[in-house]
N, C-alpha and C positions, 0 to 999 in steps of 0.2 A: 388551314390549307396553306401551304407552302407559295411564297411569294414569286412570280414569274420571276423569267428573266429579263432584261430591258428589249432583247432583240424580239422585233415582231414576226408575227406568224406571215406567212409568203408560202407561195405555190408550190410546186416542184420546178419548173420550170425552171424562176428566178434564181432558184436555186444549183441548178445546173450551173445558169451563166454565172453566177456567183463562185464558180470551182472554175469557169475557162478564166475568169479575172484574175483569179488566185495562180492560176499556172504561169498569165502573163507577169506577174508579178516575179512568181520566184524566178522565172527565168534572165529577167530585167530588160527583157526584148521591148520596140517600141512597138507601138499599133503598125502594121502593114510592113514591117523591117522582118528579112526571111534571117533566122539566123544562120552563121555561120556550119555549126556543126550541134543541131537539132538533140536538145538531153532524150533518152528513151524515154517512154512514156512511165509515168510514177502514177497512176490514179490515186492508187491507195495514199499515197504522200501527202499528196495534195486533199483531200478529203480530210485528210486530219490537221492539215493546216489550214484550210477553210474555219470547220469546224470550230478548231481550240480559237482563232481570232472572234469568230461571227459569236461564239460563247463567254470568250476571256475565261478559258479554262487551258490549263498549261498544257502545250503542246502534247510533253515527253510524259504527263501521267497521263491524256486520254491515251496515246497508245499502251501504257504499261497495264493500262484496265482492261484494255481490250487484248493484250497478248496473255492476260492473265485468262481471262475466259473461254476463250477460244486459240489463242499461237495463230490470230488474223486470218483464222481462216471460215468465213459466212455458211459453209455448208449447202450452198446453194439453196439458201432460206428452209433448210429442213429443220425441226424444232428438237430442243434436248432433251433432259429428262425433265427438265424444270418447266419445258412450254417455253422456249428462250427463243432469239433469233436472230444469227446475223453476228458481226463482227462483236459485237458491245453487246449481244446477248442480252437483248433488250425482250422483258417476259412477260407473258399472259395468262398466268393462274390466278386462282381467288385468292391466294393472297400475297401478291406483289405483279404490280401493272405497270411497268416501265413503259412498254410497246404502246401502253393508251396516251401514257403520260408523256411521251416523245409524241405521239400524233397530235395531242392537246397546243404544246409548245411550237412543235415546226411550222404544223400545216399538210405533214406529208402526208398522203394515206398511208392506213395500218400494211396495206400490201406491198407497200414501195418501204418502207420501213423492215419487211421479214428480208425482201429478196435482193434491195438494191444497198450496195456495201455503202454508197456515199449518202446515203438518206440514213442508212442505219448507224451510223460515225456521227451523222452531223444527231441524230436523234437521243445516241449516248451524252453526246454532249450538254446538248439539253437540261437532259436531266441531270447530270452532276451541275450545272448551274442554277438550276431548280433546290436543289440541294443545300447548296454554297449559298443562294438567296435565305434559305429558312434557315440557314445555321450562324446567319447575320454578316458573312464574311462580304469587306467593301471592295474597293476596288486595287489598293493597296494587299491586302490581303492576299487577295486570287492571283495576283499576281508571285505568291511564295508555294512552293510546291508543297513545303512542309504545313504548309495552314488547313490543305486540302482533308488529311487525316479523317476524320470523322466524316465526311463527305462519302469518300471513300468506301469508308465502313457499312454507311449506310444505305451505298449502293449496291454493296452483298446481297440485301434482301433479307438477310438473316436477323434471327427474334434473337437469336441467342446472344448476348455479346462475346463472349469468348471467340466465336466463331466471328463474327462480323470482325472482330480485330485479327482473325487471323486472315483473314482475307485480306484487310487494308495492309497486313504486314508485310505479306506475298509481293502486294503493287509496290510496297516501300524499297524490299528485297531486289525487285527488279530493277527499279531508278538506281538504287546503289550499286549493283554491280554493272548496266547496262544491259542490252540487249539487243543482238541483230536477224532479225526474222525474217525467212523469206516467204513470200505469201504463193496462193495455188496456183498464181499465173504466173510466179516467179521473180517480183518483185519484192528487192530490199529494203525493209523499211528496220531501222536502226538508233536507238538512241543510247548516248552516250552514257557513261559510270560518273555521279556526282554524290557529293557527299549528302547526305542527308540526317534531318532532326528534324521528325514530323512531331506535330503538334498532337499529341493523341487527346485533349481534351476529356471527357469523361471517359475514355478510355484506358485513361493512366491509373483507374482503378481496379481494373479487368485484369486477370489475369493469365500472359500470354500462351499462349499455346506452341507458339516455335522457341521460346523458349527453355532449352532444357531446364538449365537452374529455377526460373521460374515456377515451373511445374515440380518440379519436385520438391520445391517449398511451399508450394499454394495449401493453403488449409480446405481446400474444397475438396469433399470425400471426395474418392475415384477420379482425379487426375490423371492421373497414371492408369495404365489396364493391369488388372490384377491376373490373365489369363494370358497376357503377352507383355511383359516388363519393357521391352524397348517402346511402348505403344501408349498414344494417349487415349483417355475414356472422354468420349463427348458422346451421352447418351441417346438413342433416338427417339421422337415420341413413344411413348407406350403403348399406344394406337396401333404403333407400323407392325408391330411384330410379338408371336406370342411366347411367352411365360413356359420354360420349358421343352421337352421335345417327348415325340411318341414312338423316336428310332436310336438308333445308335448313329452317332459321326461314322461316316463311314467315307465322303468324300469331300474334296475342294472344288468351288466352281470359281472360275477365274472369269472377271466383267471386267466391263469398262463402263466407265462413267456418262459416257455422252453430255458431259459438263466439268465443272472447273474442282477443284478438291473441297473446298471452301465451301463451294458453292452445293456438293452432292451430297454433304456432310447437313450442311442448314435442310436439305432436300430431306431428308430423313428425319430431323427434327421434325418438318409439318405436317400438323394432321391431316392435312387431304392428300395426303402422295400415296398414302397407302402401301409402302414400299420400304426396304432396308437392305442393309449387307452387316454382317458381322464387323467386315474390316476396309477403311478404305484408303487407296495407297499416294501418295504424292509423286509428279511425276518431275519435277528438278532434283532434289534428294530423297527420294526413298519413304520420307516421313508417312508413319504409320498412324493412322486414328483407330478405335476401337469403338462402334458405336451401339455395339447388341452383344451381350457376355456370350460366351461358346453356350452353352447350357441353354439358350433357350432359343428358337428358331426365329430366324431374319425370314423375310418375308421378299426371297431376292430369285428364284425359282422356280415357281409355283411348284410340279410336281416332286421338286427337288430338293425342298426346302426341309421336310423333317431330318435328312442323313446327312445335310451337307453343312459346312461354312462356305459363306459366299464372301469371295476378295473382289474390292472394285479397282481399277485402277485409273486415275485420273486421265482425262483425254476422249478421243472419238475414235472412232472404229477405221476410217477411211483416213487418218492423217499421222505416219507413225512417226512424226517428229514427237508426239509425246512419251512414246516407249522407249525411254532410255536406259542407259545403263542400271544407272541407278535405283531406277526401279525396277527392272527385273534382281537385280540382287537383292532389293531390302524384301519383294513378293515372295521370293525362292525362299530367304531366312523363314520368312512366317509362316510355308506354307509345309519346308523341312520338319519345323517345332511342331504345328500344327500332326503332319504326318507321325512325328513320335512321340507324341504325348497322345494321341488316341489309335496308333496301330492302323494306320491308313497305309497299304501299299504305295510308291513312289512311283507310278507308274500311271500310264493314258488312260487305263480303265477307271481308275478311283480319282486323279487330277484329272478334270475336263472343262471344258471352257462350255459359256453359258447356252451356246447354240446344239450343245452335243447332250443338251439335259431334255430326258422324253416328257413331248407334251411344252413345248418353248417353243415361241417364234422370234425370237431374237437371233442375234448373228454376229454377237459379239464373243472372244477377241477380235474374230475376224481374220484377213488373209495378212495382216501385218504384225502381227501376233506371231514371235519366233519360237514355237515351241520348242525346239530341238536344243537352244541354247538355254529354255528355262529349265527344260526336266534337267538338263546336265548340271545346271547351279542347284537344285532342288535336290539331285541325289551328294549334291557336297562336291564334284568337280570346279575346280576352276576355268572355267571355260573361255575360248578367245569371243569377244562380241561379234554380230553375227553381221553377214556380209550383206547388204540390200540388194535383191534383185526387183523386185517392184517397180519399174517405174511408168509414166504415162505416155512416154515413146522414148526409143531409142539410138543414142545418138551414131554418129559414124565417127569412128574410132580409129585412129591411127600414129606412127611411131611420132613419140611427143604429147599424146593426149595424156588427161589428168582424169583425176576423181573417180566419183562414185562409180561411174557407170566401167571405166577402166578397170575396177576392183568386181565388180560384178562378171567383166570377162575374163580376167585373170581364175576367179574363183569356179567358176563353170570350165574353163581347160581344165584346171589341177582336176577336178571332180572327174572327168571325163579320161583320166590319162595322156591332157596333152600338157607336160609341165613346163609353167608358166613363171614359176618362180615363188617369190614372194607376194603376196595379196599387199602389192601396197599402191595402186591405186595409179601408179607410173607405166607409160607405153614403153618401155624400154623393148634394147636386142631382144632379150628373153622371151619375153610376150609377144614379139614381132616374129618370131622362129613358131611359138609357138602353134600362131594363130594360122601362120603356112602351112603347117601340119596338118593341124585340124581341117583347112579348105579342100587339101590334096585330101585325105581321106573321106569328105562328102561329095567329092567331084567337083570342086566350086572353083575357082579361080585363084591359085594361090597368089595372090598380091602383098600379104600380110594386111588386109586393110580391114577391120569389122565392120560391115554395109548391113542393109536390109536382110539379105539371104543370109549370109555369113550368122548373125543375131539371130534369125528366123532356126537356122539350123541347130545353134548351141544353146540357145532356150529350151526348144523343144526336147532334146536330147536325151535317150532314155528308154523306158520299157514304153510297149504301147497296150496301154488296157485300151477298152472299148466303153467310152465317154459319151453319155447324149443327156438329153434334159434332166436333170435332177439332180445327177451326179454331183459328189461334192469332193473335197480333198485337195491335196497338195496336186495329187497330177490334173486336178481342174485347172490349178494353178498358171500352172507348168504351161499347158494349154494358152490359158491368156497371156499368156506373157507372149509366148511363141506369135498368137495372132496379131497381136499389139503390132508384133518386130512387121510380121510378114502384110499387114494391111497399111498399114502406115498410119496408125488410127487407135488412138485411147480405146482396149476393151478393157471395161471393169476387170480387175483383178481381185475377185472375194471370194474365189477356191468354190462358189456355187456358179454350178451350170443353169442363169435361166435364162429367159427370152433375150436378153443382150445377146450372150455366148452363142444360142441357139441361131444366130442372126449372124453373127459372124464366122459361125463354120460352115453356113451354106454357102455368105458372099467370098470367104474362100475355095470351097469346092466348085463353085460356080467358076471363080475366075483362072482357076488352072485346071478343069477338065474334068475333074471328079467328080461322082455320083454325087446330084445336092438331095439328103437324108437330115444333112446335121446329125449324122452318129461318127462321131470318131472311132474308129476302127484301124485296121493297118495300114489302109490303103493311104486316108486322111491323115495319119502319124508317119508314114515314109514318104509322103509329099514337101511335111512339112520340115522332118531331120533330113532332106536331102537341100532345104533352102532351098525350094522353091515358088 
């Protein structure tokens, strides 16, 4: 059994004040002294600088562990594919207990541990000092980032070492280039690019897996995938998936991981997941695994599993910072090849995502999932990346504003026929002409200014089918976004209509006049494109 760490078990409580201590600290304010010009609130910051101190585990790798698992974002203590939880993805399957093993060392309960970010930070830490304790590292040591290495690795969970060093590579990857990540309530948490030469310890016998050259010299059969050459083989138990098939390939189902690549990779290696995918994709570069040969059915489906290959793609369903570029192009290449090396039409009926396969209760890709730009790389277009409308309320907009949400107005005029110009994210003349256009033609007030109504109207904007509970689709979509603008209030955006949605097109019909049904209909769709 692995040696504790020096720091004692304590309450939650203590712990708490042990983060207001830490905030007075970094601030450098005295007891009872109001400061000048108050820094905005950092939780998350300070949580991992509690932590990395009260553990002596380096600041910039507990966050690079935890951007690796999650992109900092807790999920609101909902669990992944692995039984994980929380920022550090701390797990509870038979076989890898982190979640007990953080409760053992803190003192926290296992419930403040799934739900509370700063239990679950300080609980990661923990255990990679639990870790660093059994791996003999002193205090000199833990004090070098690059000693951590095997630490690391071991904190994968993974039996495999291949995998467990690809994992620790990932976190090395990220200390070396740096990384600035904004978290779900909006908070930057950032650490710097420094050089690195991690210790890999017994790992320096393994052979890597982000390694090109590596890999293609490794003498370990199947390295390489032999059914997809840019792709490596890391095979998954034999257990998860069976020997052959009883159909013809006939389609691709597109997933998402609900965990780390690393991580859903070793996930498939264990005999108790009882689960697979053919291929699963990385979501910083594209990199390709291969962990079930085409030939014999992944176990990723249920009813879908004899005709298809299943593509996972690294990340969660509700956070599309993971669906990048990248990845939708290296997904499209394999799923092109895929498509003509077995005569699969390129098209939505034969390419479907996992929630659209009969007899599934899943719901992944999900509403952040850009079909329209994947099928166009999939049929060989070169397509422009796709403009975010998503968001969790919408801001008010006017000549001079920047960003996403700017590019999201811009691109709803051009759609619309009010030309806005270039999609590049700037309120300029153009967009300000534009946007008076659009107001004079829903009757609104032309100010050029994008407000509530104004966003309520060009959201919504469009055909009106007749939308009520169950419905699903893009003009579900369409719909929440609309009610997002016009309530002033986070609706789920996941293209399904259920009791949320149902909830918010009464308390819209209620509060401007309309019949409360909760059926979208015309009356409910010319309420909402007239921005009211």
């Amino acid at each position: 059994m692995s040696r504790r760490p020096t720091a004692p078990r304590r309450p939650a409580a203590i712990a708490l004040g042990g983060l207001a201590v830490a905030a007075l600290l970094l601030t450098g304010g005295p007891a009872g002294a109001a400061p000048a010009d108050p820094a905005p609130p950092a939780p998350m910051n300070r949580a991992f600088a509690q932590a990395a101190e009260e553990f002596q585990v380096p600041r910039d790798l507990l966050v690079a562990v935890g951007y690796g698992e999650t992109h900092l974002d807790g999920h609101d203590g909902k669990p992944s594919h692995a039984n994980g939880y929380g920022v550090m993805h701390l797990v509870d399957n038979p076989d890898h207990r982190t979640l007990e093993r953080a409760a053992e060392l803190t003192g926290e309960p296992e419930a403040d541990l799934r739900r509370d970010t700063a239990a679950n930070i300080l609980g990661g830490a923990a255990v990679l000092r639990a870790y660093a304790d059994a791996s003999g590292l002193d205090a000199a040591e833990r004090r070098d980032v690059d000693a951590w290495y095997p630490v690391v690795a071991r904190y994968s969970g993974a039996d495999d070492a291949r995998t467990a060093r690809l994992y620790a590579d990932t976190v090395y990857d990220f200390l070396a280039d740096g990384f600035s990540a904004l978290t779900p309530s909006g908070e930057r948490v950032t650490v710097k690019p420094r050089d690195v030469d991690p210790e890999l310890g017994r790992y320096a016998k393994v052979r890597s897996l982000d390694d090109p050259a590596e890999a293609a010299a490794s003498s370990e059969a199947g390295t390489l995938s032999t059914d997809y050459p840019p792709a490596l083989w890391v095979p998954a138990y034999s257990g998860n998936y069976t020997v052959g098939r009883s159909s013809a390939i006939t389609h691709v189902v597109v997933h998402v991981t609900q965990g780390s690549y690393a991580g859903s990779i070793s996930w498939f290696q264990n005999p108790d997941s009882n689960v697979s995918a053919h291929y699963v994709i990385r979501s910083s570069d594209g990199q390709v695994t291969q962990t079930v040969r085409d030939r014999d059915t992944a176990w990723h489906a249920k009813s879908g599993n004899p005709y298809s290959i299943g593509i996972e793609h690294e990340g969660y369903v509700d956070n599309p910072s993971w669906f990048t570029d990248a990845m939708y192009r290296s997904s499209a290449a394999l799923t092109r090849h895929l498509c003509d090396r077995y005569g699969i039409p390129k098209d939505r009926t034969h390419i479907v995502g996992h929630v659209e396969v009969p007899g599934n209760d899943h719901t992944d890709p999900g509403p952040n999932w850009n079909w329209t730009y994947y099928m166009q790389l999939v049929r060989g277009g070169d397509a422009t990346p796709p403009v975010q409308l998503n968001f969790t309320s919408y801001d008010t907009l006017r000549s001079g504003s920047t960003g996403a949400q700017v590019k999201a107005a811009q691109h709803l005029l051009n759609q619309h026929g009010f030309n806005a110009g270039t999609v590049d994210g700037v309120f300029g003349a153009g967009t300000e002409s534009a946007v008076k256009a659009f107001q004079a033609n829903r009757g609104l007030t032309a100010d050029g200014v994008v407000g509530a109504r104004t966003w309520t109207a060009l959201l919504s904007a469009g055909t009106k089918p007749v939308l009520k509970q169950g419905s699903s689709g893009a003009d579900v979509e369409r719909l929440q976004r609309a009610l997002t603008a016009a309530l002033g209030r986070t609706v789920g955006i996941d293209g399904l209509f259920g009791t949320n949605t149902d909830t918010a097109v009464r308390d819209y019909q209620r509060t401007r006049g309309l019949t409360v049904d909760g059926i979208v209909g015309s009356g409910t769709w010319g309420a909402l494109q007239a921005g009211r």
